[in-house]
ZAMARGU-4260 file (C-alpha; in steps of 0.2 Angstrom, whole numbers, plus 5000, padded with zeros to 4 digits):
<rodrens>
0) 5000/5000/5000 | 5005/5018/4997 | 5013/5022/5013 | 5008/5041/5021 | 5021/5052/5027
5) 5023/5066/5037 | 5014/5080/5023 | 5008/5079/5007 | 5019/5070/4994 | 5009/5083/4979
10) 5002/5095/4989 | 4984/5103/4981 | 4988/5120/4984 | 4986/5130/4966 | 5003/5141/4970
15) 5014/5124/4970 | 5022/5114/4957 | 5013/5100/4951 | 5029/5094/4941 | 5040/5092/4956
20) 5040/5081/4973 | 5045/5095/4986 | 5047/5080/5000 | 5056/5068/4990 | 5067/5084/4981
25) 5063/5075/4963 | 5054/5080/4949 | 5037/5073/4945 | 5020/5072/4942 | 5016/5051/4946
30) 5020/5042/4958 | 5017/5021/4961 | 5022/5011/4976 | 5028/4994/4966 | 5023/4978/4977
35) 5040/4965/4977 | 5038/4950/4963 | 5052/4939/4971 | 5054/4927/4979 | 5065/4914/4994
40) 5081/4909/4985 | 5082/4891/4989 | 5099/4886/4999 | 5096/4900/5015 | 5103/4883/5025
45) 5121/4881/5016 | 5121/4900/5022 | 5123/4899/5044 | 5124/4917/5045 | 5108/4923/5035
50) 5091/4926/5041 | 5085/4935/5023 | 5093/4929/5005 | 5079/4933/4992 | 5077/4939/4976
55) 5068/4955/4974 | 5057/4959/4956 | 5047/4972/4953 | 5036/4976/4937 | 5045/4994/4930
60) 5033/4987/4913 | 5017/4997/4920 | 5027/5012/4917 | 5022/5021/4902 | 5035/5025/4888
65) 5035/5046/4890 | 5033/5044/4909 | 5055/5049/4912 | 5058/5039/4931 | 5067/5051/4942
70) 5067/5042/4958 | 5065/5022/4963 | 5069/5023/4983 | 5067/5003/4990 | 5058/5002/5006
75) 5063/4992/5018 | 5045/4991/5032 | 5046/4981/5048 | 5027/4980/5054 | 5025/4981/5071
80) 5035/4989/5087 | 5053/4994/5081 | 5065/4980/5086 | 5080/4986/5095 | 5094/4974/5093
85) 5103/4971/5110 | 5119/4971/5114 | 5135/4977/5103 | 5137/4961/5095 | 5121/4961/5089
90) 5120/4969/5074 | 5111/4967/5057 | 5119/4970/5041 | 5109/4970/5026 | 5114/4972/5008
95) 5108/4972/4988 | 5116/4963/4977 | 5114/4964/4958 | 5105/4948/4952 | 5112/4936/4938
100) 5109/4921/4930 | 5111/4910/4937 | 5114/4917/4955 | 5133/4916/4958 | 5145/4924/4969
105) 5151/4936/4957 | 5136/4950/4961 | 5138/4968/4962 | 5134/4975/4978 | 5123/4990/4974
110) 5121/4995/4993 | 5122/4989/5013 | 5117/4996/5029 | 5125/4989/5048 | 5112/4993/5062
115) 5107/4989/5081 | 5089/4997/5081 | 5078/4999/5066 | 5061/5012/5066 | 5046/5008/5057
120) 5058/5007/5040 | 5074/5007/5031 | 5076/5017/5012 | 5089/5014/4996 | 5090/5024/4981
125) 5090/5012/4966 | 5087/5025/4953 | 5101/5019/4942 | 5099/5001/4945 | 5077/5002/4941
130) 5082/5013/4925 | 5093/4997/4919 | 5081/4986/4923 | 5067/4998/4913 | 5076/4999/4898
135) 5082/4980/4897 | 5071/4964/4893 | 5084/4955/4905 | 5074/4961/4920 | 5082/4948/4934
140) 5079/4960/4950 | 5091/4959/4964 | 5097/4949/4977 | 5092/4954/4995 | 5105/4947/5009
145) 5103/4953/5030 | 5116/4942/5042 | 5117/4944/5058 | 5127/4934/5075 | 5122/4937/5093
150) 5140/4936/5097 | 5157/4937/5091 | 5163/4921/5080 | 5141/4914/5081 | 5136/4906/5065
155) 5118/4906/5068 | 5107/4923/5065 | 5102/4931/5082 | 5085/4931/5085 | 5080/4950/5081
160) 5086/4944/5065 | 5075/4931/5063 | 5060/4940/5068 | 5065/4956/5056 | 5067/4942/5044
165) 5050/4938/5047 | 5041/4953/5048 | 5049/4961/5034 | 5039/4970/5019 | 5048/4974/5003
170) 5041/4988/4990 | 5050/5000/4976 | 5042/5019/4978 | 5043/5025/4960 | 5041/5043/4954
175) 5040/5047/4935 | 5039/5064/4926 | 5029/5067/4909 | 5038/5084/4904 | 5026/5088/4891
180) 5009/5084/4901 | 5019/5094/4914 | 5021/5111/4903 | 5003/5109/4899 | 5001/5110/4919
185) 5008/5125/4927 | 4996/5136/4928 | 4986/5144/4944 | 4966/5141/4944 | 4959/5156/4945
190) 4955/5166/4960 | 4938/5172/4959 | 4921/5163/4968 | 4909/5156/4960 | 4893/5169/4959
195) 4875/5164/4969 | 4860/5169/4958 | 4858/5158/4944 | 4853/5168/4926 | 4853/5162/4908
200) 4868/5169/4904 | 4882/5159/4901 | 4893/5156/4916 | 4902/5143/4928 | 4890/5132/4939
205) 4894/5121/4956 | 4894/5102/4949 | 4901/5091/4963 | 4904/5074/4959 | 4904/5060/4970
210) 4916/5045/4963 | 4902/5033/4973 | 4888/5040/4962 | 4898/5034/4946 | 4904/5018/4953
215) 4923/5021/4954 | 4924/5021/4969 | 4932/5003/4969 | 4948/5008/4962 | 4950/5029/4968
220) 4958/5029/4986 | 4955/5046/4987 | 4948/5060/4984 | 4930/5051/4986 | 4923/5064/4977
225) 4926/5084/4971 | 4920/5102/4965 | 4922/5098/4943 | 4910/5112/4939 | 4901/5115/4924
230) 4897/5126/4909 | 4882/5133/4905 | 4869/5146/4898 | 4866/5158/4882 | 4877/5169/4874
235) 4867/5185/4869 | 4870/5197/4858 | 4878/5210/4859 | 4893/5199/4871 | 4899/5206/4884
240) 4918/5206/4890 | 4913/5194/4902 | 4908/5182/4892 | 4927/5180/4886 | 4920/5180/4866
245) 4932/5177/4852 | 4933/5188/4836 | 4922/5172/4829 | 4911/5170/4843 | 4906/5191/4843
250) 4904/5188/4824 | 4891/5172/4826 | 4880/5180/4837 | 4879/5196/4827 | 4873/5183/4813
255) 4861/5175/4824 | 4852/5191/4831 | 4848/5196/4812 | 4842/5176/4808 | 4841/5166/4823
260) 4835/5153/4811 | 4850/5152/4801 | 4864/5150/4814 | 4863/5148/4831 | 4871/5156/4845
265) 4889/5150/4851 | 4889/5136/4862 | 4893/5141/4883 | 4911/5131/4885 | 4924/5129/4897
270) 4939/5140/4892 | 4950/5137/4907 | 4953/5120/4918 | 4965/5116/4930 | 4971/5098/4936
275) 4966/5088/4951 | 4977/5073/4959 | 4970/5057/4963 | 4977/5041/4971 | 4969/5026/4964
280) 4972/5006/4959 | 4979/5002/4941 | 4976/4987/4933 | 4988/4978/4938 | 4983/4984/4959
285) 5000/4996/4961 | 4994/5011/4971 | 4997/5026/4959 | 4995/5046/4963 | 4993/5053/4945
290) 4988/5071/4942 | 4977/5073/4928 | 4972/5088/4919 | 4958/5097/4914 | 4948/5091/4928
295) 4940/5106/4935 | 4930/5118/4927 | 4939/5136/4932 | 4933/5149/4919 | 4918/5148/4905
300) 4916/5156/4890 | 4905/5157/4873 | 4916/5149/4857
</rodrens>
């Protein structure tokens, strides 16, 4: 599951960037948490000293061929309490290993980490690695190793160990950048309020949808629903600046005034939008936070 941190990873707020991940100091504008495909290598018993030697996999094919990766940060979570690791002896070592084929004792060691306590969840940039893995059919993963002693000389793992071993959950967070969806994006919505008295000319009006009412709310996480908006009304002769009329549009209705018969009058449409940022299940049940435009009705207009 997509794991929640302190503050927004994308924040709403009309004045940020939607094209950057302030919290994760990356650029992008999606965002998946990638479940671990691997699996237990066989022959953890010819190793006394490990309490974790499995392959890690993860599916970088649900990324879309314009979507640039800009981050893959592996997280390591231990459900439950923290374990602290007693004693100076104790202490866990855990390390990534390039993976080949077959598995041999020649892999490259991508990174490790030594520790005595470990808090909710431990994190390894594999940005280069995932970018290999994306752009070649030869996909094997990597090779997750964590040894440990409960003193000097010991050859079986001490029991924190085990029990890490045990409780660990593996996933690859993932954030992807679309530069041209994103120039498309930067904009601000637009700061005045919707009016209260309804009339016949054209103009914005409240339409808030509820995902439940539509039946997505299977795969949307969140929101559960939000203010789209619609267009709607006439566009009268003579129009009016606030009617945001094009050259076309001023010349239609002058038509239509002298023979509404003929032509009608230009049609009530939204000439400004803005994006809105849902989390939601794909197809293949990754947890994704996409930010998709034209979403919300921010201005109208006769075209």
């Amino acid at each position: 599951m997509f794991q929640r941190r302190s503050g927004p990873l994308i924040r709403g707020d009309p004045e940020d960037d939607v094209c950057r991940v302030d919290e994760l100091g990356v650029e992008g504008d999606t965002l998946r948490h990638l479940p671990d495909l691997g699996g237990p290598i066989p022959g953890l018993g010819s190793q006394p000293r490990l309490c974790v030697w499995k392959r890690l996999y993860f599916n970088l094919s649900v990324l879309e061929e314009v979507e640039e990766l800009t981050l893959a940060q592996l997280e390591l979570t231990l459900l439950g309490d923290p374990y602290p690791l007693p004693g100076a002896a104790a202490t866990c070592t855990l390390s990534i290993w390039t993976m080949g084929e077959p598995p041999s004792s020649s892999h490259q060691l991508i990174a490790s980490q030594s520790f005595q306590a470990v808090h909710s969840s431990l994190y390894f940039n594999l940005t280069q690695i995932s970018r290999s893995w994306r752009h070649h059919s030869s996909n094997l993963g990597a090779l997750l190793e964590m040894d440990s002693a409960s003193r000097e000389g010991d050859q079986a793992p001490s029991p924190a160990c085990a029990r890490i071993a045990r409780d660990l959950r593996v996933s690859l967070l993932v954030v992807t950048l679309n530069r041209e969806k994103c120039k498309a994006s930067r904009r601000k919505r637009s700061s005045f309020h919707l009016p209260l008295a309804f009339s016949r000319v054209c103009k914005r009006r409240r339409l808030h949808i509820h995902f439940k009412d539509v039946g997505w709310q299977h795969w949307i996480i969140a929101p559960r629903g939000y203010m789209a908006n619609y267009c709607h009304g006439e566009c009268p002769y003579p129009l009016s600046e606030s009617l945001n009329g094009t050259n076309h549009a001023i010349l239609q209705t002058l038509v239509h005034s002298t023979d509404p018969g003929l032509t009608p009058q230009p049609c009530c449409v939204p000439i400004k939008l803005s994006p809105l940022s849902m989390l939601y299940y794909d197809n293949n049940d990754n947890v994704v936070l996409r930010h998709y435009d034209d979403m919300v009705v921010d201005e109208c207009g006769c075209r």
